[in-house]
DOMIVEX-202248 format. One record per residue: residue number from 0; residue in one letter; x, y, z of N, C-alpha, C in turn. Coordinates in Angstrom, 3 decimals, always signed. Last residue first. Layout:
residues N
k_r_nx_ny_nz_cax_cay_caz_cx_cy_cz
NUM_A_X_Y_Z_X_Y_Z_X_Y_Z .
...
end
This chain:
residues 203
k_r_nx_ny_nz_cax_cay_caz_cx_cy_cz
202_X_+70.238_+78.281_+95.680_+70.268_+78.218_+97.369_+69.008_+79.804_+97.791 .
201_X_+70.019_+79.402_+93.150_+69.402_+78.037_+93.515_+69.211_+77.860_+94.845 .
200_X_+71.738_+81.464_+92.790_+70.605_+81.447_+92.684_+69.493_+80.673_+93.285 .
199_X_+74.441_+79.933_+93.316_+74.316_+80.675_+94.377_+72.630_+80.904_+94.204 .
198_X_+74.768_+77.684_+91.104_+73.955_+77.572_+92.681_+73.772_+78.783_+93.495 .
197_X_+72.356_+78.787_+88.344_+73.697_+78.644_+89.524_+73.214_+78.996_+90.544 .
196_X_+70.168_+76.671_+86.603_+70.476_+77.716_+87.392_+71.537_+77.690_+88.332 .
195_X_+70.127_+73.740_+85.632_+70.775_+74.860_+85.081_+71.089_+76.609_+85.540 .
194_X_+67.523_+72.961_+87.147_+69.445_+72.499_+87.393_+69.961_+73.235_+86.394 .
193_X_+65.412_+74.471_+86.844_+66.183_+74.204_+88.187_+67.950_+73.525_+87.739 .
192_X_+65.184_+74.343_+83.926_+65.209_+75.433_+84.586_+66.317_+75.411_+86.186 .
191_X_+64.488_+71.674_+84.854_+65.750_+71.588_+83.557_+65.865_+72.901_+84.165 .
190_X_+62.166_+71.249_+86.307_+63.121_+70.528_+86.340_+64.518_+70.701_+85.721 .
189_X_+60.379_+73.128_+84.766_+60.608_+73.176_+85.448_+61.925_+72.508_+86.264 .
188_X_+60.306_+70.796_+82.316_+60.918_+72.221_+81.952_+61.483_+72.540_+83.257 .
187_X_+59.393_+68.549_+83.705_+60.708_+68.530_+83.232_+60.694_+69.784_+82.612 .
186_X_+56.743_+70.114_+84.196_+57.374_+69.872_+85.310_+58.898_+69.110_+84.690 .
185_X_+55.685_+70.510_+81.797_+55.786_+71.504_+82.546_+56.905_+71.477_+83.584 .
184_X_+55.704_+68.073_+80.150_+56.293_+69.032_+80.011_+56.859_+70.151_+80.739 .
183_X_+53.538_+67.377_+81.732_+54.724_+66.230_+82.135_+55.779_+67.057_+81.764 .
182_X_+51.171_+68.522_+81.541_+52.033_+68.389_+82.643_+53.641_+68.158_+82.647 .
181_X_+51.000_+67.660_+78.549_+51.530_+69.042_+78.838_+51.683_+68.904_+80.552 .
180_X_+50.485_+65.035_+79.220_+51.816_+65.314_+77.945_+52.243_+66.903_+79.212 .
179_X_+47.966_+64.749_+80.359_+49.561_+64.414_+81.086_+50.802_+64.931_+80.395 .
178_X_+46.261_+66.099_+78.410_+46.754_+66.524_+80.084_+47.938_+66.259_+80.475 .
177_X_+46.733_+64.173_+76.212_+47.202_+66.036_+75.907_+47.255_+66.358_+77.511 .
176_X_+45.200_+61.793_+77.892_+46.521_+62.277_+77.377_+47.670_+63.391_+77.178 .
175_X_+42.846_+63.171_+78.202_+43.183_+62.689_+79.274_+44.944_+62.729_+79.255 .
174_X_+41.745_+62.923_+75.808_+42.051_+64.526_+76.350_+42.998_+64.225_+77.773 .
173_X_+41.507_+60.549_+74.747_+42.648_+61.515_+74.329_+42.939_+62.785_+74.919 .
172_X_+41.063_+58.229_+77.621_+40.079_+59.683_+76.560_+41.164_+59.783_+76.233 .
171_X_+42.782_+55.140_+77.552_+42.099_+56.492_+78.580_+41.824_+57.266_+77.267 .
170_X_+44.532_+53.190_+77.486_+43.369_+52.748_+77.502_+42.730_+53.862_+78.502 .
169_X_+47.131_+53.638_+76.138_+46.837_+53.745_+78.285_+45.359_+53.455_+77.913 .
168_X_+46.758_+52.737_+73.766_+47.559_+52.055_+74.598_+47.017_+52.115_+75.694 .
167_X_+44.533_+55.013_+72.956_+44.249_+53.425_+72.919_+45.364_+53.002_+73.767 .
166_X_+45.971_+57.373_+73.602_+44.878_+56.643_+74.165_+44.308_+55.254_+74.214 .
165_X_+48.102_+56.876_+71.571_+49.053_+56.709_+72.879_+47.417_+56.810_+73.746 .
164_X_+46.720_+57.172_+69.313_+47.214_+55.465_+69.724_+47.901_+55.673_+70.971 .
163_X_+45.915_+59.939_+69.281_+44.783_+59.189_+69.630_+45.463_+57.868_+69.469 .
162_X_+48.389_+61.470_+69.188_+47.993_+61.054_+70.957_+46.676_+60.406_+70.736 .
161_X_+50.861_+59.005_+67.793_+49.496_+60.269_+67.870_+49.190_+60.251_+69.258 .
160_X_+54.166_+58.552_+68.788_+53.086_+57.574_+68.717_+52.079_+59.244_+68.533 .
159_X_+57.040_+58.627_+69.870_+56.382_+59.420_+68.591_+54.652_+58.990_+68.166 .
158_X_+58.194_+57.741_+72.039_+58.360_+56.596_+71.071_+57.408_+57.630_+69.720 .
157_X_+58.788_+60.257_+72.926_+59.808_+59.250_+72.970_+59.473_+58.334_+71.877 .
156_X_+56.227_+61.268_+73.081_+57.378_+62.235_+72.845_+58.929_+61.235_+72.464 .
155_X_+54.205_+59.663_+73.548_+54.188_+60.676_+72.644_+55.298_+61.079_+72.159 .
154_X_+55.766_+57.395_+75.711_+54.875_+57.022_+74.193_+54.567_+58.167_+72.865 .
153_X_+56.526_+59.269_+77.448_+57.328_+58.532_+76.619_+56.169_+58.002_+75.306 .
152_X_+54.483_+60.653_+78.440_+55.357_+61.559_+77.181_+56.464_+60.322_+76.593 .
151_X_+52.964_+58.585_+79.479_+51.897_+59.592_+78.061_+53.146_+60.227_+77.197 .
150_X_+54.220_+57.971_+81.376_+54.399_+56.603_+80.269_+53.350_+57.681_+79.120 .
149_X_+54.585_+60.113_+82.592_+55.943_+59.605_+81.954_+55.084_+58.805_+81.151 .
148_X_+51.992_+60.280_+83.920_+52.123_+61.471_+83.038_+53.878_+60.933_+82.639 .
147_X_+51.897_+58.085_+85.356_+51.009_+57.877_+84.577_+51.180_+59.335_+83.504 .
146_X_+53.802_+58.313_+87.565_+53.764_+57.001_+86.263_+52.719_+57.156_+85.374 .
145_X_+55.460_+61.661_+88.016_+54.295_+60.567_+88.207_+54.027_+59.539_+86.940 .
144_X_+58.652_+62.131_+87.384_+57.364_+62.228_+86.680_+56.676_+61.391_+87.867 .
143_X_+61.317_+61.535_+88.205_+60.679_+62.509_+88.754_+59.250_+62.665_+88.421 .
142_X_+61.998_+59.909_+85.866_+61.857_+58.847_+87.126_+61.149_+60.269_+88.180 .
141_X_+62.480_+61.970_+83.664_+61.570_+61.379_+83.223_+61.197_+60.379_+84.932 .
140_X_+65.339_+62.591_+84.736_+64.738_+63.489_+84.611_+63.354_+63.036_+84.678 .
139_X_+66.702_+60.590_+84.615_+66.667_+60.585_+85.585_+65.828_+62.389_+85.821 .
138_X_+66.463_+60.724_+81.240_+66.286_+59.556_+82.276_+65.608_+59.663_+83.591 .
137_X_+68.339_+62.442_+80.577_+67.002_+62.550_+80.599_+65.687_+61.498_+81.464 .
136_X_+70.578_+61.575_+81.304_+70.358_+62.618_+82.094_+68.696_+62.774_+82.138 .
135_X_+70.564_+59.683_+79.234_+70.756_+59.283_+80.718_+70.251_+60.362_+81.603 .
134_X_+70.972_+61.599_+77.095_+69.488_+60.187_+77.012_+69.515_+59.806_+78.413 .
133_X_+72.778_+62.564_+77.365_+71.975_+63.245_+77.658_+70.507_+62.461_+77.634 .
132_X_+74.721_+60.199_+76.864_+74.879_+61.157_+78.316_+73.264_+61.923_+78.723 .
131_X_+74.460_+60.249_+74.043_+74.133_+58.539_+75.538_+73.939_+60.057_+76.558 .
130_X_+75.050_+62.050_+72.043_+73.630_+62.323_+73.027_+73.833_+61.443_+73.873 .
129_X_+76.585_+59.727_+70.268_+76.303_+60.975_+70.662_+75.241_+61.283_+71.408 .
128_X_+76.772_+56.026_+72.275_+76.631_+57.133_+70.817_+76.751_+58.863_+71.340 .
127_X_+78.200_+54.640_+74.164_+79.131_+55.199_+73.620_+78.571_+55.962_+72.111 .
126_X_+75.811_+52.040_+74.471_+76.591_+53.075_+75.143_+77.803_+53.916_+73.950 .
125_X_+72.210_+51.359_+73.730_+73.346_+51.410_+73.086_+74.519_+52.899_+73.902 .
124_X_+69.955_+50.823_+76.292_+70.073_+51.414_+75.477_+72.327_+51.258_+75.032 .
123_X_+68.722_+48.921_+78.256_+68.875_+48.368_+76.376_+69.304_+49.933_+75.401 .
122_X_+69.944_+49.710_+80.432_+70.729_+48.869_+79.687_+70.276_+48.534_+78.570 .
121_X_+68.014_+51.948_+80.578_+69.821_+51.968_+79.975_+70.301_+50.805_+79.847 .
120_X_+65.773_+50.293_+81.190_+65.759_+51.295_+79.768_+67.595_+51.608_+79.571 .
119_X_+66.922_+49.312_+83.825_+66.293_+48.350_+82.324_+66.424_+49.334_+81.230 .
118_X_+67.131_+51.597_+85.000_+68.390_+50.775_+84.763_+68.255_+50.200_+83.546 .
117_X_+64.092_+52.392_+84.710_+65.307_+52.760_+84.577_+66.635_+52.548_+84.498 .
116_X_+62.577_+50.526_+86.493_+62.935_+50.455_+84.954_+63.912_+51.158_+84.441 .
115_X_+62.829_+49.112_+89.307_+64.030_+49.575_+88.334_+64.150_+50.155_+87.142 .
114_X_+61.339_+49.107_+92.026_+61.323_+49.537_+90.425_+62.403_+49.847_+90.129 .
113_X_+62.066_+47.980_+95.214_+61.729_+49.161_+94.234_+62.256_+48.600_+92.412 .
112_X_+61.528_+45.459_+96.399_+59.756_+45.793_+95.818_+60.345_+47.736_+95.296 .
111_X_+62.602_+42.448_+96.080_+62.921_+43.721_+95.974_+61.752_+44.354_+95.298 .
110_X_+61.936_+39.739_+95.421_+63.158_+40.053_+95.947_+63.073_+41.416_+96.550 .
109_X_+58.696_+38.076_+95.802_+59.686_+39.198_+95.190_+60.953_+39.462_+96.171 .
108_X_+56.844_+35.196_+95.902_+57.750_+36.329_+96.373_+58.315_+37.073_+96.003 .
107_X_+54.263_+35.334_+93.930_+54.920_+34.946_+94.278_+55.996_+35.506_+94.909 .
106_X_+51.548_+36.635_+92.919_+51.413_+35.311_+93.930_+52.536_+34.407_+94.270 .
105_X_+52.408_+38.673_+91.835_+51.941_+38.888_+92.465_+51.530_+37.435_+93.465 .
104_X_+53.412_+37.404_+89.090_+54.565_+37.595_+90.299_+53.649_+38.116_+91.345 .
103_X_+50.898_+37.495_+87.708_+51.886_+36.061_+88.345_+52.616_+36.724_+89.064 .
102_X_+50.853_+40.264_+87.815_+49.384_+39.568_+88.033_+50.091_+37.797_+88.430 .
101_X_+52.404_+40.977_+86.611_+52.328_+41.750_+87.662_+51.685_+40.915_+88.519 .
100_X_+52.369_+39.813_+83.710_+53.380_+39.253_+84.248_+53.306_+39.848_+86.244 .
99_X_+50.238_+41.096_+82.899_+50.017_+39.982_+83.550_+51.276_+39.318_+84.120 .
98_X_+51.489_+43.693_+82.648_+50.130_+43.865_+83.424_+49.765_+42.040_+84.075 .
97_X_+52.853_+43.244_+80.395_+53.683_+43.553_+81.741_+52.344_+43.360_+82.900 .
96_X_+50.965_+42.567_+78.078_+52.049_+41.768_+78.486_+52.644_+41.711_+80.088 .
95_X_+49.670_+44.630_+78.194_+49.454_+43.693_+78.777_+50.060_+42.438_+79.434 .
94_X_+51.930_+46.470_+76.866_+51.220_+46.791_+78.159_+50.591_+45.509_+78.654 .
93_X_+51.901_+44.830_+74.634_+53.034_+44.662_+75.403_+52.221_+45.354_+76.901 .
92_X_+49.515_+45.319_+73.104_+50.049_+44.101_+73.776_+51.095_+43.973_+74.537 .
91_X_+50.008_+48.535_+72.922_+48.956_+47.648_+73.631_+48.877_+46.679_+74.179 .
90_X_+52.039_+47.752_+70.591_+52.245_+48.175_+72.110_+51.184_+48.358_+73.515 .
89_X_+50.819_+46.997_+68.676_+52.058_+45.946_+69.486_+51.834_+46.371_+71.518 .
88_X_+49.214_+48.961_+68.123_+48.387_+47.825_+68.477_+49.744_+46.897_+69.297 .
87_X_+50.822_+51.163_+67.530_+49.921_+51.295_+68.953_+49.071_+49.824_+69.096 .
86_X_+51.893_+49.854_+65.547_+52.768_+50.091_+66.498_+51.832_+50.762_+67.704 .
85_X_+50.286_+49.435_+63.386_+50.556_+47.849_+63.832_+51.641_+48.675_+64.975 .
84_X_+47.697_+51.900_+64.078_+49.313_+51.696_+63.311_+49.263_+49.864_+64.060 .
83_X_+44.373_+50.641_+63.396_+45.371_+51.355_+64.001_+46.565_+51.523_+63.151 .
82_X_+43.233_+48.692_+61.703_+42.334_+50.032_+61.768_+43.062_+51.407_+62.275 .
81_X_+44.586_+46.443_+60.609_+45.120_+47.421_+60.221_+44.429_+49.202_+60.581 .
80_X_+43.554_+44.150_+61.921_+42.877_+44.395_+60.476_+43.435_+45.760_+60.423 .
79_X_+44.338_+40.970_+63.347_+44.712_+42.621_+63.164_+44.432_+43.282_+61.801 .
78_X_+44.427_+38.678_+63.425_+43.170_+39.144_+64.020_+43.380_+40.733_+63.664 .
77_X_+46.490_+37.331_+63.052_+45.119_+37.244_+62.012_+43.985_+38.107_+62.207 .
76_X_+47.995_+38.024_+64.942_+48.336_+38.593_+63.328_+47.224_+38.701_+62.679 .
75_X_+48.542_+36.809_+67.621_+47.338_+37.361_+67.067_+46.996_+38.005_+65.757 .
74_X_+50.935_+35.663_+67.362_+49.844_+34.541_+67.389_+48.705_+35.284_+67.283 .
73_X_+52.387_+37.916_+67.197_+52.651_+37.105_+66.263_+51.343_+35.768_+66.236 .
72_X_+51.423_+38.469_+69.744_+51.322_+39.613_+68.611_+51.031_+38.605_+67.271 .
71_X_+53.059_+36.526_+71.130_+51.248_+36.923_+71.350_+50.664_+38.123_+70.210 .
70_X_+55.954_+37.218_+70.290_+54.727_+35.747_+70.341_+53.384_+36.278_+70.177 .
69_X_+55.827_+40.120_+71.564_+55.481_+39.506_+69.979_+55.004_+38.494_+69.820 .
68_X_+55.659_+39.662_+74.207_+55.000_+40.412_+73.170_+54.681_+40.080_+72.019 .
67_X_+57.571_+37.977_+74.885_+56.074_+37.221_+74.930_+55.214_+38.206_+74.263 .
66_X_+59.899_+39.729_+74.305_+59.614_+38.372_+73.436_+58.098_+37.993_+73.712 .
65_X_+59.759_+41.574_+76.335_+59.668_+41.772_+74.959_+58.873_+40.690_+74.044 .
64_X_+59.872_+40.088_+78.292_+58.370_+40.625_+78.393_+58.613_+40.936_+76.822 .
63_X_+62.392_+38.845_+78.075_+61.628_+38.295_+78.016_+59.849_+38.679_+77.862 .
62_X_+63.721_+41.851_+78.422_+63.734_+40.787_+77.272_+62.581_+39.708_+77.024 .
61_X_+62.751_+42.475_+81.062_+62.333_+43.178_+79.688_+62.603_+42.222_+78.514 .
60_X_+63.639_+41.372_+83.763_+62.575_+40.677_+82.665_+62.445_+41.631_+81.449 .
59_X_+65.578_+42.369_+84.424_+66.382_+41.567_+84.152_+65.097_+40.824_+83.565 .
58_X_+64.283_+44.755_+85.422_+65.063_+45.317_+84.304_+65.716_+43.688_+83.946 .
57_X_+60.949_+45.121_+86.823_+62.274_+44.499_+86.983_+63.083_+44.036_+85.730 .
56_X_+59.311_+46.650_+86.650_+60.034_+46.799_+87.717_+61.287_+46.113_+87.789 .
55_X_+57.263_+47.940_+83.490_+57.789_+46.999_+84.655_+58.894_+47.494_+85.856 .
54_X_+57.310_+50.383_+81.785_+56.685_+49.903_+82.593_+56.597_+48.763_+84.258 .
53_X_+60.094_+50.877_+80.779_+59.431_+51.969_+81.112_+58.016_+51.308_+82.564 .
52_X_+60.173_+48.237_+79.521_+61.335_+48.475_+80.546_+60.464_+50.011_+81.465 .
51_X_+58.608_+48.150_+77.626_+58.135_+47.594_+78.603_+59.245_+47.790_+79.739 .
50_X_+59.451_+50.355_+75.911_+57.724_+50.602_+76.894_+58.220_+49.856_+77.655 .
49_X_+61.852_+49.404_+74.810_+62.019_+50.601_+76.104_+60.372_+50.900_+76.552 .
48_X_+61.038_+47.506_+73.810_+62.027_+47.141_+74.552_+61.714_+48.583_+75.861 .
47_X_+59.113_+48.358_+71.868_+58.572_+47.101_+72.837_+59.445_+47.175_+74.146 .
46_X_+61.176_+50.073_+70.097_+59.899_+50.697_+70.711_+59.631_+49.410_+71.855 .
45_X_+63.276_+47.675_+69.442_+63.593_+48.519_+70.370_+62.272_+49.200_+71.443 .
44_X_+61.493_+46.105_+67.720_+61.524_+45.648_+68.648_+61.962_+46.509_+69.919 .
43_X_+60.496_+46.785_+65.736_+59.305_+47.639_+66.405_+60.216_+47.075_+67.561 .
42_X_+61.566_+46.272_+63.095_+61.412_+47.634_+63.060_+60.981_+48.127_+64.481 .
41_X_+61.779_+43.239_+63.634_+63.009_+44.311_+63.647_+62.955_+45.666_+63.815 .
40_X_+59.367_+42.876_+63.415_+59.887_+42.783_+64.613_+61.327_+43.061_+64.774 .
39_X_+58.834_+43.202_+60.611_+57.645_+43.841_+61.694_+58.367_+43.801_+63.007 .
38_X_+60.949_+42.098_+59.523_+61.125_+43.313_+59.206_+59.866_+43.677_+60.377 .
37_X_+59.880_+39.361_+59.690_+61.531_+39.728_+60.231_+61.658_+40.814_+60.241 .
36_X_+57.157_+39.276_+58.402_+57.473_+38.470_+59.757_+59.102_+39.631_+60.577 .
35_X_+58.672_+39.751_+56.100_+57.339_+40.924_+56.337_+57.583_+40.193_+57.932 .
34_X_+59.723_+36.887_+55.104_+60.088_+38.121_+55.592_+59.511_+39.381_+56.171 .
33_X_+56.938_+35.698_+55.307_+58.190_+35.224_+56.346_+58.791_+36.357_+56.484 .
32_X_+53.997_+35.875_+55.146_+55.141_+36.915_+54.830_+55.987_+36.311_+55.261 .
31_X_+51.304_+35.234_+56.310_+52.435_+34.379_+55.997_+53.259_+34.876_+55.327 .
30_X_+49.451_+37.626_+56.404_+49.052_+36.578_+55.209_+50.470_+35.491_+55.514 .
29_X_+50.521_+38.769_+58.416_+49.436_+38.234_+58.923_+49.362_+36.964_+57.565 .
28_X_+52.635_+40.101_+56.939_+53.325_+39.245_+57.976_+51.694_+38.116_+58.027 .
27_X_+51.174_+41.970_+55.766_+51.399_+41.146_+55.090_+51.995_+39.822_+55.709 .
26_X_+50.303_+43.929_+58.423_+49.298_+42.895_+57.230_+49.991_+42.066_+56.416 .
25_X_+52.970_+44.434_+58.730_+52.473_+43.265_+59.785_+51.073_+42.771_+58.985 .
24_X_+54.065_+45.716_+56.882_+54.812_+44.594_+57.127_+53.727_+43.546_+57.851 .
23_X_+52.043_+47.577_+57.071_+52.003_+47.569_+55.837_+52.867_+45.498_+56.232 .
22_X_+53.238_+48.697_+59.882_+51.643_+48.642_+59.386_+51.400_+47.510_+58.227 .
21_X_+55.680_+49.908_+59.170_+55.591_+48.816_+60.020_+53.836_+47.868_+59.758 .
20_X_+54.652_+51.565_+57.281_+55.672_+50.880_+56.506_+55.356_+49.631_+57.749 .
19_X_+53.330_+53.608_+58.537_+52.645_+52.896_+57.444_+53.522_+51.695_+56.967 .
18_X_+55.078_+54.477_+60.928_+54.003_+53.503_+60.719_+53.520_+53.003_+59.926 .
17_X_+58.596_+54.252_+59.182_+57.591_+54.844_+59.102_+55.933_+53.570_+59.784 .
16_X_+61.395_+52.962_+61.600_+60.096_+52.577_+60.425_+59.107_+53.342_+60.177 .
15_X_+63.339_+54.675_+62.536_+62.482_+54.043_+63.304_+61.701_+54.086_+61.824 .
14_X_+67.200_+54.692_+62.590_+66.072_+55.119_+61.663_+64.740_+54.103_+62.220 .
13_X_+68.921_+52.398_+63.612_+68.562_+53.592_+63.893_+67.539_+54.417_+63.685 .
12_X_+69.237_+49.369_+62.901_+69.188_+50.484_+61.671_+68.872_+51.484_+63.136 .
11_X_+69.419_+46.709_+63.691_+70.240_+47.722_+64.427_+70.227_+48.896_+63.631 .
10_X_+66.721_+45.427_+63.256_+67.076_+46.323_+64.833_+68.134_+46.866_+64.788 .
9_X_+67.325_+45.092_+60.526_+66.563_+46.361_+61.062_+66.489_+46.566_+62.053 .
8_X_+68.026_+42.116_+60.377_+68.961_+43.215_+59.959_+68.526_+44.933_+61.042 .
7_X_+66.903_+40.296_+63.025_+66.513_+41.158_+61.567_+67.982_+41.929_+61.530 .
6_X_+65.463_+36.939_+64.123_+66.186_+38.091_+63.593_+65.865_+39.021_+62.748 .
5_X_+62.372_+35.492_+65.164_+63.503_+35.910_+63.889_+64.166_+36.876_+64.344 .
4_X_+62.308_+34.154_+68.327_+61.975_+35.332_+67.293_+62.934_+35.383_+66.327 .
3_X_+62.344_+32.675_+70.116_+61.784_+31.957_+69.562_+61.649_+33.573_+68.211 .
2_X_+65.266_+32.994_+73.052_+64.528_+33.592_+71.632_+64.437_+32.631_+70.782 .
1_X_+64.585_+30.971_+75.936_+65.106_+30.994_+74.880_+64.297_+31.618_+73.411 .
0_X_+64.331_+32.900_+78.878_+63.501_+32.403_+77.784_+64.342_+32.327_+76.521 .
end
């Protein structure tokens, strides 16, 4: 898919946009902001990048699931009255985003029916910073989860979201949430415990 999206300076800032600030861009984006436009999808594009890689199966569509995000974000602007963060409402759309892309490839052949997101999430992630190693390790820490207690701690714990917009996203109770979080905790503690113990212990 050829990118139909502005650029920004702000995807490569590091520093993740305060919600009120992303919030604040996308009401004004809604009035015809051009810039407010470049700064809402600079600030949010990474967050879009690693849900929908988190979600989908196949790491050579994230870009493109990215992009139809926003389009459809960007074509729904008018409709967004700020009740949420403009970052549990993107990301709502991006869940859907992947949900219908499931829904077409479902009536068409697939190459390969295991999931990759994981590859997808490292390859949009930047190689050679401090921590890469342990963002990887964590990785293959987070693919041990059940899919529905990973995508509660990535959205809580990863992308920082409340746990009442990481309910609206999974479209479930908030208590339902705080469940999976603290599972999900339990069992990568558990998990970290285990490989840090020596082997003679371990056997």
């Amino acid at each position: 898919m050829t990118s139909a999206l502005p650029m920004s300076r702000a995807r490569s800032d590091t520093t993740a946009a305060p919600d009120e600030a992303v919030t604040a861009w996308a009401l004004a984006a809604r009035g015809g902001d051009a810039d407010a436009v470049e700064q809402f999808v600079g600030a949010l594009h990474r967050d879009v990048q690693r849900y929908v890689a988190h979600l989908c199966g196949d790491p050579q569509a994230v870009d493109d699931l990215a992009q139809d995000t926003f389009l459809r974000a960007l074509g729904s602007l008018h409709r967004f009255e700020g009740r949420s963060s403009a970052r549990a409402w993107l990301l709502s759309i991006a869940r859907r985003a992947v949900i219908d892309s499931y829904r077409y490839a479902a009536a068409r052949p697939r190459l390969s029916d295991v999931p990759d997101w994981q590859l997808a999430v490292e390859l949009a992630q930047p190689c050679g910073l401090p921590g890469f190693d342990d963002g990887i390790a964590l990785l293959d820490l987070l693919a041990a989860l059940p899919a529905d207690r990973r995508e509660a701690f990535i959205l809580t714990q990863l992308l920082g979201l409340p746990y009442a917009e990481a309910a609206e996203v999974s479209d479930c109770p908030i208590g339902t949430v705080r469940s999976r979080v603290a599972r999900a905790r339990a069992t990568l503690t558990a998990l970290l415990d285990e490989a840090e113990r020596p082997p003679a212990l371990a056997a």
